[in-house]
C-alpha positions in Angstrom: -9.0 16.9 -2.9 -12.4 15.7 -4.1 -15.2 18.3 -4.6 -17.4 16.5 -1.9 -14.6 16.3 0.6 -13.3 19.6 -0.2 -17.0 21.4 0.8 -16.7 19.1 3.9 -13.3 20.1 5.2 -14.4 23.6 4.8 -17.3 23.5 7.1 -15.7 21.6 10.0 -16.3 23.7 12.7 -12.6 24.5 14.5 -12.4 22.5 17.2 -11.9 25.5 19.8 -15.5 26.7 19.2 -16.5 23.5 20.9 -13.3 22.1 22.9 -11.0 24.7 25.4 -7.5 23.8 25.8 -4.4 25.1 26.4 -2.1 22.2 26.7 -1.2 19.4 24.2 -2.0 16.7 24.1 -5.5 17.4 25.3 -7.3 14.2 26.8 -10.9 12.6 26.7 -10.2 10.0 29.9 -12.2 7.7 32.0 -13.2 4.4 32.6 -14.3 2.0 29.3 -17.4 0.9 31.2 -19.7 2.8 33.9 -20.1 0.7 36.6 -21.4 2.4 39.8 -21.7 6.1 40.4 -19.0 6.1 42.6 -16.5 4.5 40.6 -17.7 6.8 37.8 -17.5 10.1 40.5 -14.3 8.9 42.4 -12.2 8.6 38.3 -13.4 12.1 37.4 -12.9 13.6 40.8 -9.4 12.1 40.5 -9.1 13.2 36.6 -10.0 16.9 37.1 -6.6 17.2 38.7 -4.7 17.4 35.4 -4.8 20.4 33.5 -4.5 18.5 30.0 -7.9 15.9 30.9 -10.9 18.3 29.4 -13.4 15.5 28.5 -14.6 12.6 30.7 -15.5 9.3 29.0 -17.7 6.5 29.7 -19.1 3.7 28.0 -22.7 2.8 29.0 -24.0 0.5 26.3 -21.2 -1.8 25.2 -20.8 -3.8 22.3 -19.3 -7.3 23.1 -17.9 -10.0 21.1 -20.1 -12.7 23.2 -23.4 -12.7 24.9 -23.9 -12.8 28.6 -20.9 -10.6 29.3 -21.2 -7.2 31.1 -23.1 -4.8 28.1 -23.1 -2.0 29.9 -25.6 -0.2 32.6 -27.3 1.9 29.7 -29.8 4.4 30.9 -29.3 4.8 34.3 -25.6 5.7 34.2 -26.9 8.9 32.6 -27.1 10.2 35.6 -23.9 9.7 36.8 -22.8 11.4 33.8 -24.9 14.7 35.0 -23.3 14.1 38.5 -19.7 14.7 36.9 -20.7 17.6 34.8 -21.7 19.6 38.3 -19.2 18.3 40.4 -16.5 18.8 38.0 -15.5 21.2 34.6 -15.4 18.3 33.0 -17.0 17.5 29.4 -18.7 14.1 29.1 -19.1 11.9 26.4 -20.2 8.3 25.9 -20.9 6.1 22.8 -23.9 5.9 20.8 -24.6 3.4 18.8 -28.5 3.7 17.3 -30.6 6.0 17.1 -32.2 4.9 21.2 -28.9 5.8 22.5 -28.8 9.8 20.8 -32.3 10.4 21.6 -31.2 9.5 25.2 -27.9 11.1 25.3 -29.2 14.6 23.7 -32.4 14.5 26.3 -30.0 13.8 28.9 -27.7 16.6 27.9 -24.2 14.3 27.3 -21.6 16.8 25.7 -19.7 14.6 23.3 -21.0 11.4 21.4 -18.6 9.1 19.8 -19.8 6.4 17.5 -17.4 3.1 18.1 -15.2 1.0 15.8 -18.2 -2.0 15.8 -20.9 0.6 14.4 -18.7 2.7 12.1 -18.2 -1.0 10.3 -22.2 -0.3 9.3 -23.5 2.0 6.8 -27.1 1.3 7.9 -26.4 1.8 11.7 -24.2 5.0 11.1 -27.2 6.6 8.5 -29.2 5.5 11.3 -27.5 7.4 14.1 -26.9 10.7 11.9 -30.7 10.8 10.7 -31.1 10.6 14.9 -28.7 13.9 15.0 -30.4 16.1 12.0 -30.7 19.4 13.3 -28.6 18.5 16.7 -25.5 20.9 17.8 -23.6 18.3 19.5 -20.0 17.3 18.4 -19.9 13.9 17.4 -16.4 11.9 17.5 -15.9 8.9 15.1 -13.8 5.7 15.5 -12.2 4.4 12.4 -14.0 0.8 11.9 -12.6 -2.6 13.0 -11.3 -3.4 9.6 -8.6 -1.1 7.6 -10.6 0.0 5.0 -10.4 4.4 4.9 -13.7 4.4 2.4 -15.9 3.3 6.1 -14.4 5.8 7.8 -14.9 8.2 5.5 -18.5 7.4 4.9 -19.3 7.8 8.0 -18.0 11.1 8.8 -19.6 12.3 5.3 -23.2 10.4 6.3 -22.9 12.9 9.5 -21.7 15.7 8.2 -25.0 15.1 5.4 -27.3 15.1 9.0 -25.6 18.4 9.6 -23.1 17.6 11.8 -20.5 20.4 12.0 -18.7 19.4 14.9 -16.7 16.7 13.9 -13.4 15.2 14.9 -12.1 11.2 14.2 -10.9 8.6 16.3 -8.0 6.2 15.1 -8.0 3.4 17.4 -6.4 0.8 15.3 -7.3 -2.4 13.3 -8.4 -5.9 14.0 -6.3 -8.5 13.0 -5.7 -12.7 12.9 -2.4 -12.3 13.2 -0.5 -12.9 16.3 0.7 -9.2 17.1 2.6 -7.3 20.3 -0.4 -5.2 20.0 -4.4 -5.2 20.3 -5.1 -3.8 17.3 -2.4 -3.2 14.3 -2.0 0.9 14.4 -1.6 1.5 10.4 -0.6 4.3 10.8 -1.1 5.5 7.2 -5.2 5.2 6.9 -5.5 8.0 9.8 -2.0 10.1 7.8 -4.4 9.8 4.5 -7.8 10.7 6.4 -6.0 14.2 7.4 -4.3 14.3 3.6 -8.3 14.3 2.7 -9.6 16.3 5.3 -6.9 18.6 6.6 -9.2 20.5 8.6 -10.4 17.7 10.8 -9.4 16.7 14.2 -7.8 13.7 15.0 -7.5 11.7 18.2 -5.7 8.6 18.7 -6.6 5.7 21.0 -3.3 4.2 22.8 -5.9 2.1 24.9 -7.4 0.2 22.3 -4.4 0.0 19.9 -1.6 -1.5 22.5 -4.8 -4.2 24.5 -2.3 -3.6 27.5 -1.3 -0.5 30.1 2.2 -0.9 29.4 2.0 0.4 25.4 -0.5 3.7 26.2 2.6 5.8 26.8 5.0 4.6 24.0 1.2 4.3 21.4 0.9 8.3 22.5 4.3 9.9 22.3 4.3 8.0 18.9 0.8 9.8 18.0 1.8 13.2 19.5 5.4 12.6 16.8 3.0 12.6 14.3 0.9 15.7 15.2 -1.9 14.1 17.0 -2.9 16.4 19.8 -6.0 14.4 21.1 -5.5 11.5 22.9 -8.4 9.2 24.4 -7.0 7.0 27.4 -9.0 4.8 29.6 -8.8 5.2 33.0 -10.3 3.4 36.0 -10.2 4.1 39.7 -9.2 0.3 40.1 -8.4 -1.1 36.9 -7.8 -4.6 37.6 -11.5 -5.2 38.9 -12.8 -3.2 35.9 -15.5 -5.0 34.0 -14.8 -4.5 31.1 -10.9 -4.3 29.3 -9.2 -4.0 32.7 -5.7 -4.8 31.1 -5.9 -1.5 28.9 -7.1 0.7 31.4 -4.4 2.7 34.1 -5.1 4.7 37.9 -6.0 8.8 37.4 -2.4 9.6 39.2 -0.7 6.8 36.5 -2.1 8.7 33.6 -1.9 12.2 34.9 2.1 11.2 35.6 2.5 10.0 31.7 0.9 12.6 30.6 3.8 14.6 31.9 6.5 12.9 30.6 4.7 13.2 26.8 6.6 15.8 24.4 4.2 17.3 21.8 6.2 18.6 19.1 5.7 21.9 17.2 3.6 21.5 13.9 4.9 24.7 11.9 8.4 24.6 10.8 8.6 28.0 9.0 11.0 30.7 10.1 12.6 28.3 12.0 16.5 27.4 11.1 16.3 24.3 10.5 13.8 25.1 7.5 15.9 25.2 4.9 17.8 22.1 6.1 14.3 20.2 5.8 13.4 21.8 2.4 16.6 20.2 0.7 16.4 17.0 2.3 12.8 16.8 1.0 13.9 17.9 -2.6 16.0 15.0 -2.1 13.3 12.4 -1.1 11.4 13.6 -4.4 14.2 13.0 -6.7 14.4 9.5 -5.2 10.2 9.1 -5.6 10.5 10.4 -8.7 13.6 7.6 -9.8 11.5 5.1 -7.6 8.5 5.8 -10.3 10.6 5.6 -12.6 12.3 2.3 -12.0 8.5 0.6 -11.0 7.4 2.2 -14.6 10.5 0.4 -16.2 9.8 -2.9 -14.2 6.1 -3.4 -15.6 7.4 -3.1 -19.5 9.3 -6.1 -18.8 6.9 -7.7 -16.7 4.2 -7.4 -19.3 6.8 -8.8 -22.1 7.4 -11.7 -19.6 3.3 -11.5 -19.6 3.1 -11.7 -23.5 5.6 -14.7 -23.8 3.9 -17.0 -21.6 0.4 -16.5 -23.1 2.3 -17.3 -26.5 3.6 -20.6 -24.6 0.6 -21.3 -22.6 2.6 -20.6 -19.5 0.6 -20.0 -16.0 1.2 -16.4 -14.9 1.3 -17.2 -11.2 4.9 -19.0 -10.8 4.9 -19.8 -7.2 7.9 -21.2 -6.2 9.5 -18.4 -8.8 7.8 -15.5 -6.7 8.9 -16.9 -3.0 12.6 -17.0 -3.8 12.8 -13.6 -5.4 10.5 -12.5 -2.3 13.3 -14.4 0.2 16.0 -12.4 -2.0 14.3 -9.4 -1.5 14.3 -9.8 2.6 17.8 -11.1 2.8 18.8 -7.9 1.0 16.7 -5.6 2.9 18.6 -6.5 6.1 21.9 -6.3 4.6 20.6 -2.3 3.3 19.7 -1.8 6.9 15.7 -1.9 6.4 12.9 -3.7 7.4 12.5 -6.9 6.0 8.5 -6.6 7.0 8.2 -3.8 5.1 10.2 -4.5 2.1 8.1 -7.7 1.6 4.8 -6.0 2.1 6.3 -3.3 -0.5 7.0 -6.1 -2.9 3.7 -8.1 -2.7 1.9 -4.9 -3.8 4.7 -4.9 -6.8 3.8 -8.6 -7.3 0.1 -8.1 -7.3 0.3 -5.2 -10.1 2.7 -7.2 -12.1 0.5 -10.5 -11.8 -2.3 -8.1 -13.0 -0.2 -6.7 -16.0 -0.1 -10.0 -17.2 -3.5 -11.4 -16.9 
């Protein structure tokens, strides 16, 4: 672990000195937009019935793509936010996304801020927000940015954690994308895996709202992020989602949620003591004799590539061969599914190969 990250990951304050809960997964829920105080008071009255629901969210300045779209009823839904914090146990927590909005939210005594996927994209707004937070006590959650990229996400937890921000926990959310997808928002699930790899002390929370676009992915989105020993989850909900203003196709009823959030199995982190231990152990000493060939073999393939390399600089030989690259590429696939594996993810394996090897030889 890097020396910066390794100071970092030793200050995060546990998350039980600033979040009770005795279920998994534990849920920040409510509606992606405030509306009206009663839609705002009728979700949370409706959400305090589930024993896993500790934090009620709701967004009151919102960041849209286009102008003259609802942004949000800023300030004055503040208020609602006090209304649900004496009518109910429940946390609140909304976005924040310059320095206006903390100064706001810490006068108007909001629990939780989160700093969204549009924001964490900017160095200049995040340094902004943190400098806003210097000498606050407030836990402050943050959403990986729009684009994959883990050094953003990073940044901006280390910009905070430089304001003095103990009280940290990260948001994945997923990815924006061109491609045509079944999702929203590509989950890649790797960037938040190597966010805890760095930080293991951090808490992570996953997004099934934003990742799936659509109601009908939250529950298969969770269970996935509960497999991989996510314990947060933040859903939105809405008293009557399809007259939401704001993403009503990714938002579900109080009862809908509070029923799926029965049906999610959370599954033990620690494996120790436990039969099936040893079973584990060996199969994992067999996965790292197979990395360890795997490197091996990769090592082996870039000597010959760079030979290959050497022989067409002699002969003034492009090193890109295109039509050369797409066969072996539509070899590689067709193989894949005879092996039983993704053809996807053998081809995205072998244009990383590809890349290096094109690079060996430049």
């Amino acid at each position: 672990m890097p020396e910066n990250l390794k100071k970092l990951n030793q200050d995060i304050a546990d998350i039980s000195t600033w979040l009770k809960f005795d279920k998994i997964p534990w849920v920040i829920a409510g509606p992606c937009s405030a509306e009206t105080e009663e839609q705002v008071l009728s979700t949370a009255r409706e959400l305090m019935k589930s024993a896993h629901v500790k934090v009620f969210r709701a967004g009151l300045w919102k960041p849209r793509t286009r102008p003259n779209t609802f942004e949000g009823v800023g300030k004055a839904g503040l208020e609602w936010l006090k209304t649900v914090k004496t009518e109910t146990p429940l946390l609140t927590t909304t976005e924040v996304a310059s320095a206006r909005h903390v100064e706001l939210c810490l006068e108007n005594d909001v629990d939780i801020l989160w700093i969204g996927a549009r924001t964490t994209v900017n160095p200049f707004l995040v340094q902004e927000i943190a400098d806003a937070l210097r000498g606050a006590d407030i836990p402050v959650l943050v959403k990986n940015p729009i684009n994959a990229e883990l050094g953003l996400w990073l940044g901006a937890i280390e910009r905070l954690y430089d304001s003095g921000i103990r009280k940290l926990a990260a948001i994945h959310r997923g990815f924006s994308t061109y491609m045509e997808m079944e999702y929203r928002n590509r989950p890649d699930w790797q960037i938040p895996i190597e966010l805890k790899r760095l930080i293991p002390n951090l808490p992570l929370i996953c997004d099934p709202s934003h990742i799936g676009g659509s109601r009908q992915f939250i529950e298969p989105i969770s269970q996935t992020a509960l497999d991989l020993g996510i314990s947060g989850l933040m859903i939105e909900t809405h008293i009557d989602p399809d007259r939401a203003l704001s993403d009503s196709k990714q938002q579900i009823k109080p009862d809908v949620l509070i029923s799926l959030l029965e049906r999610l199995r959370a599954r033990s982190a620690a494996i120790a003591g436990k039969p099936v231990a040893g079973k584990i152990g060996r199969l994992r000493a067999q996965i790292g004799h197979v990395d360890r060939q795997i490197m091996q073999d990769l090592a082996e393939r870039m000597r010959w590539v760079e030979q290959i390399g050497k022989l067409k600089q002699q002969h003034g030989i492009a090193v890109l061969q295109i039509n050369q690259w797409e066969n072996i590429l539509e070899d590689h696939m067709a193989r894949a599914e005879q092996l039983g594996l993704d053809a996807e993810f053998v081809k995205a394996v072998f244009e990383l190969i590809h890349a290096q090897a094109v690079k060996r030889q430049l």
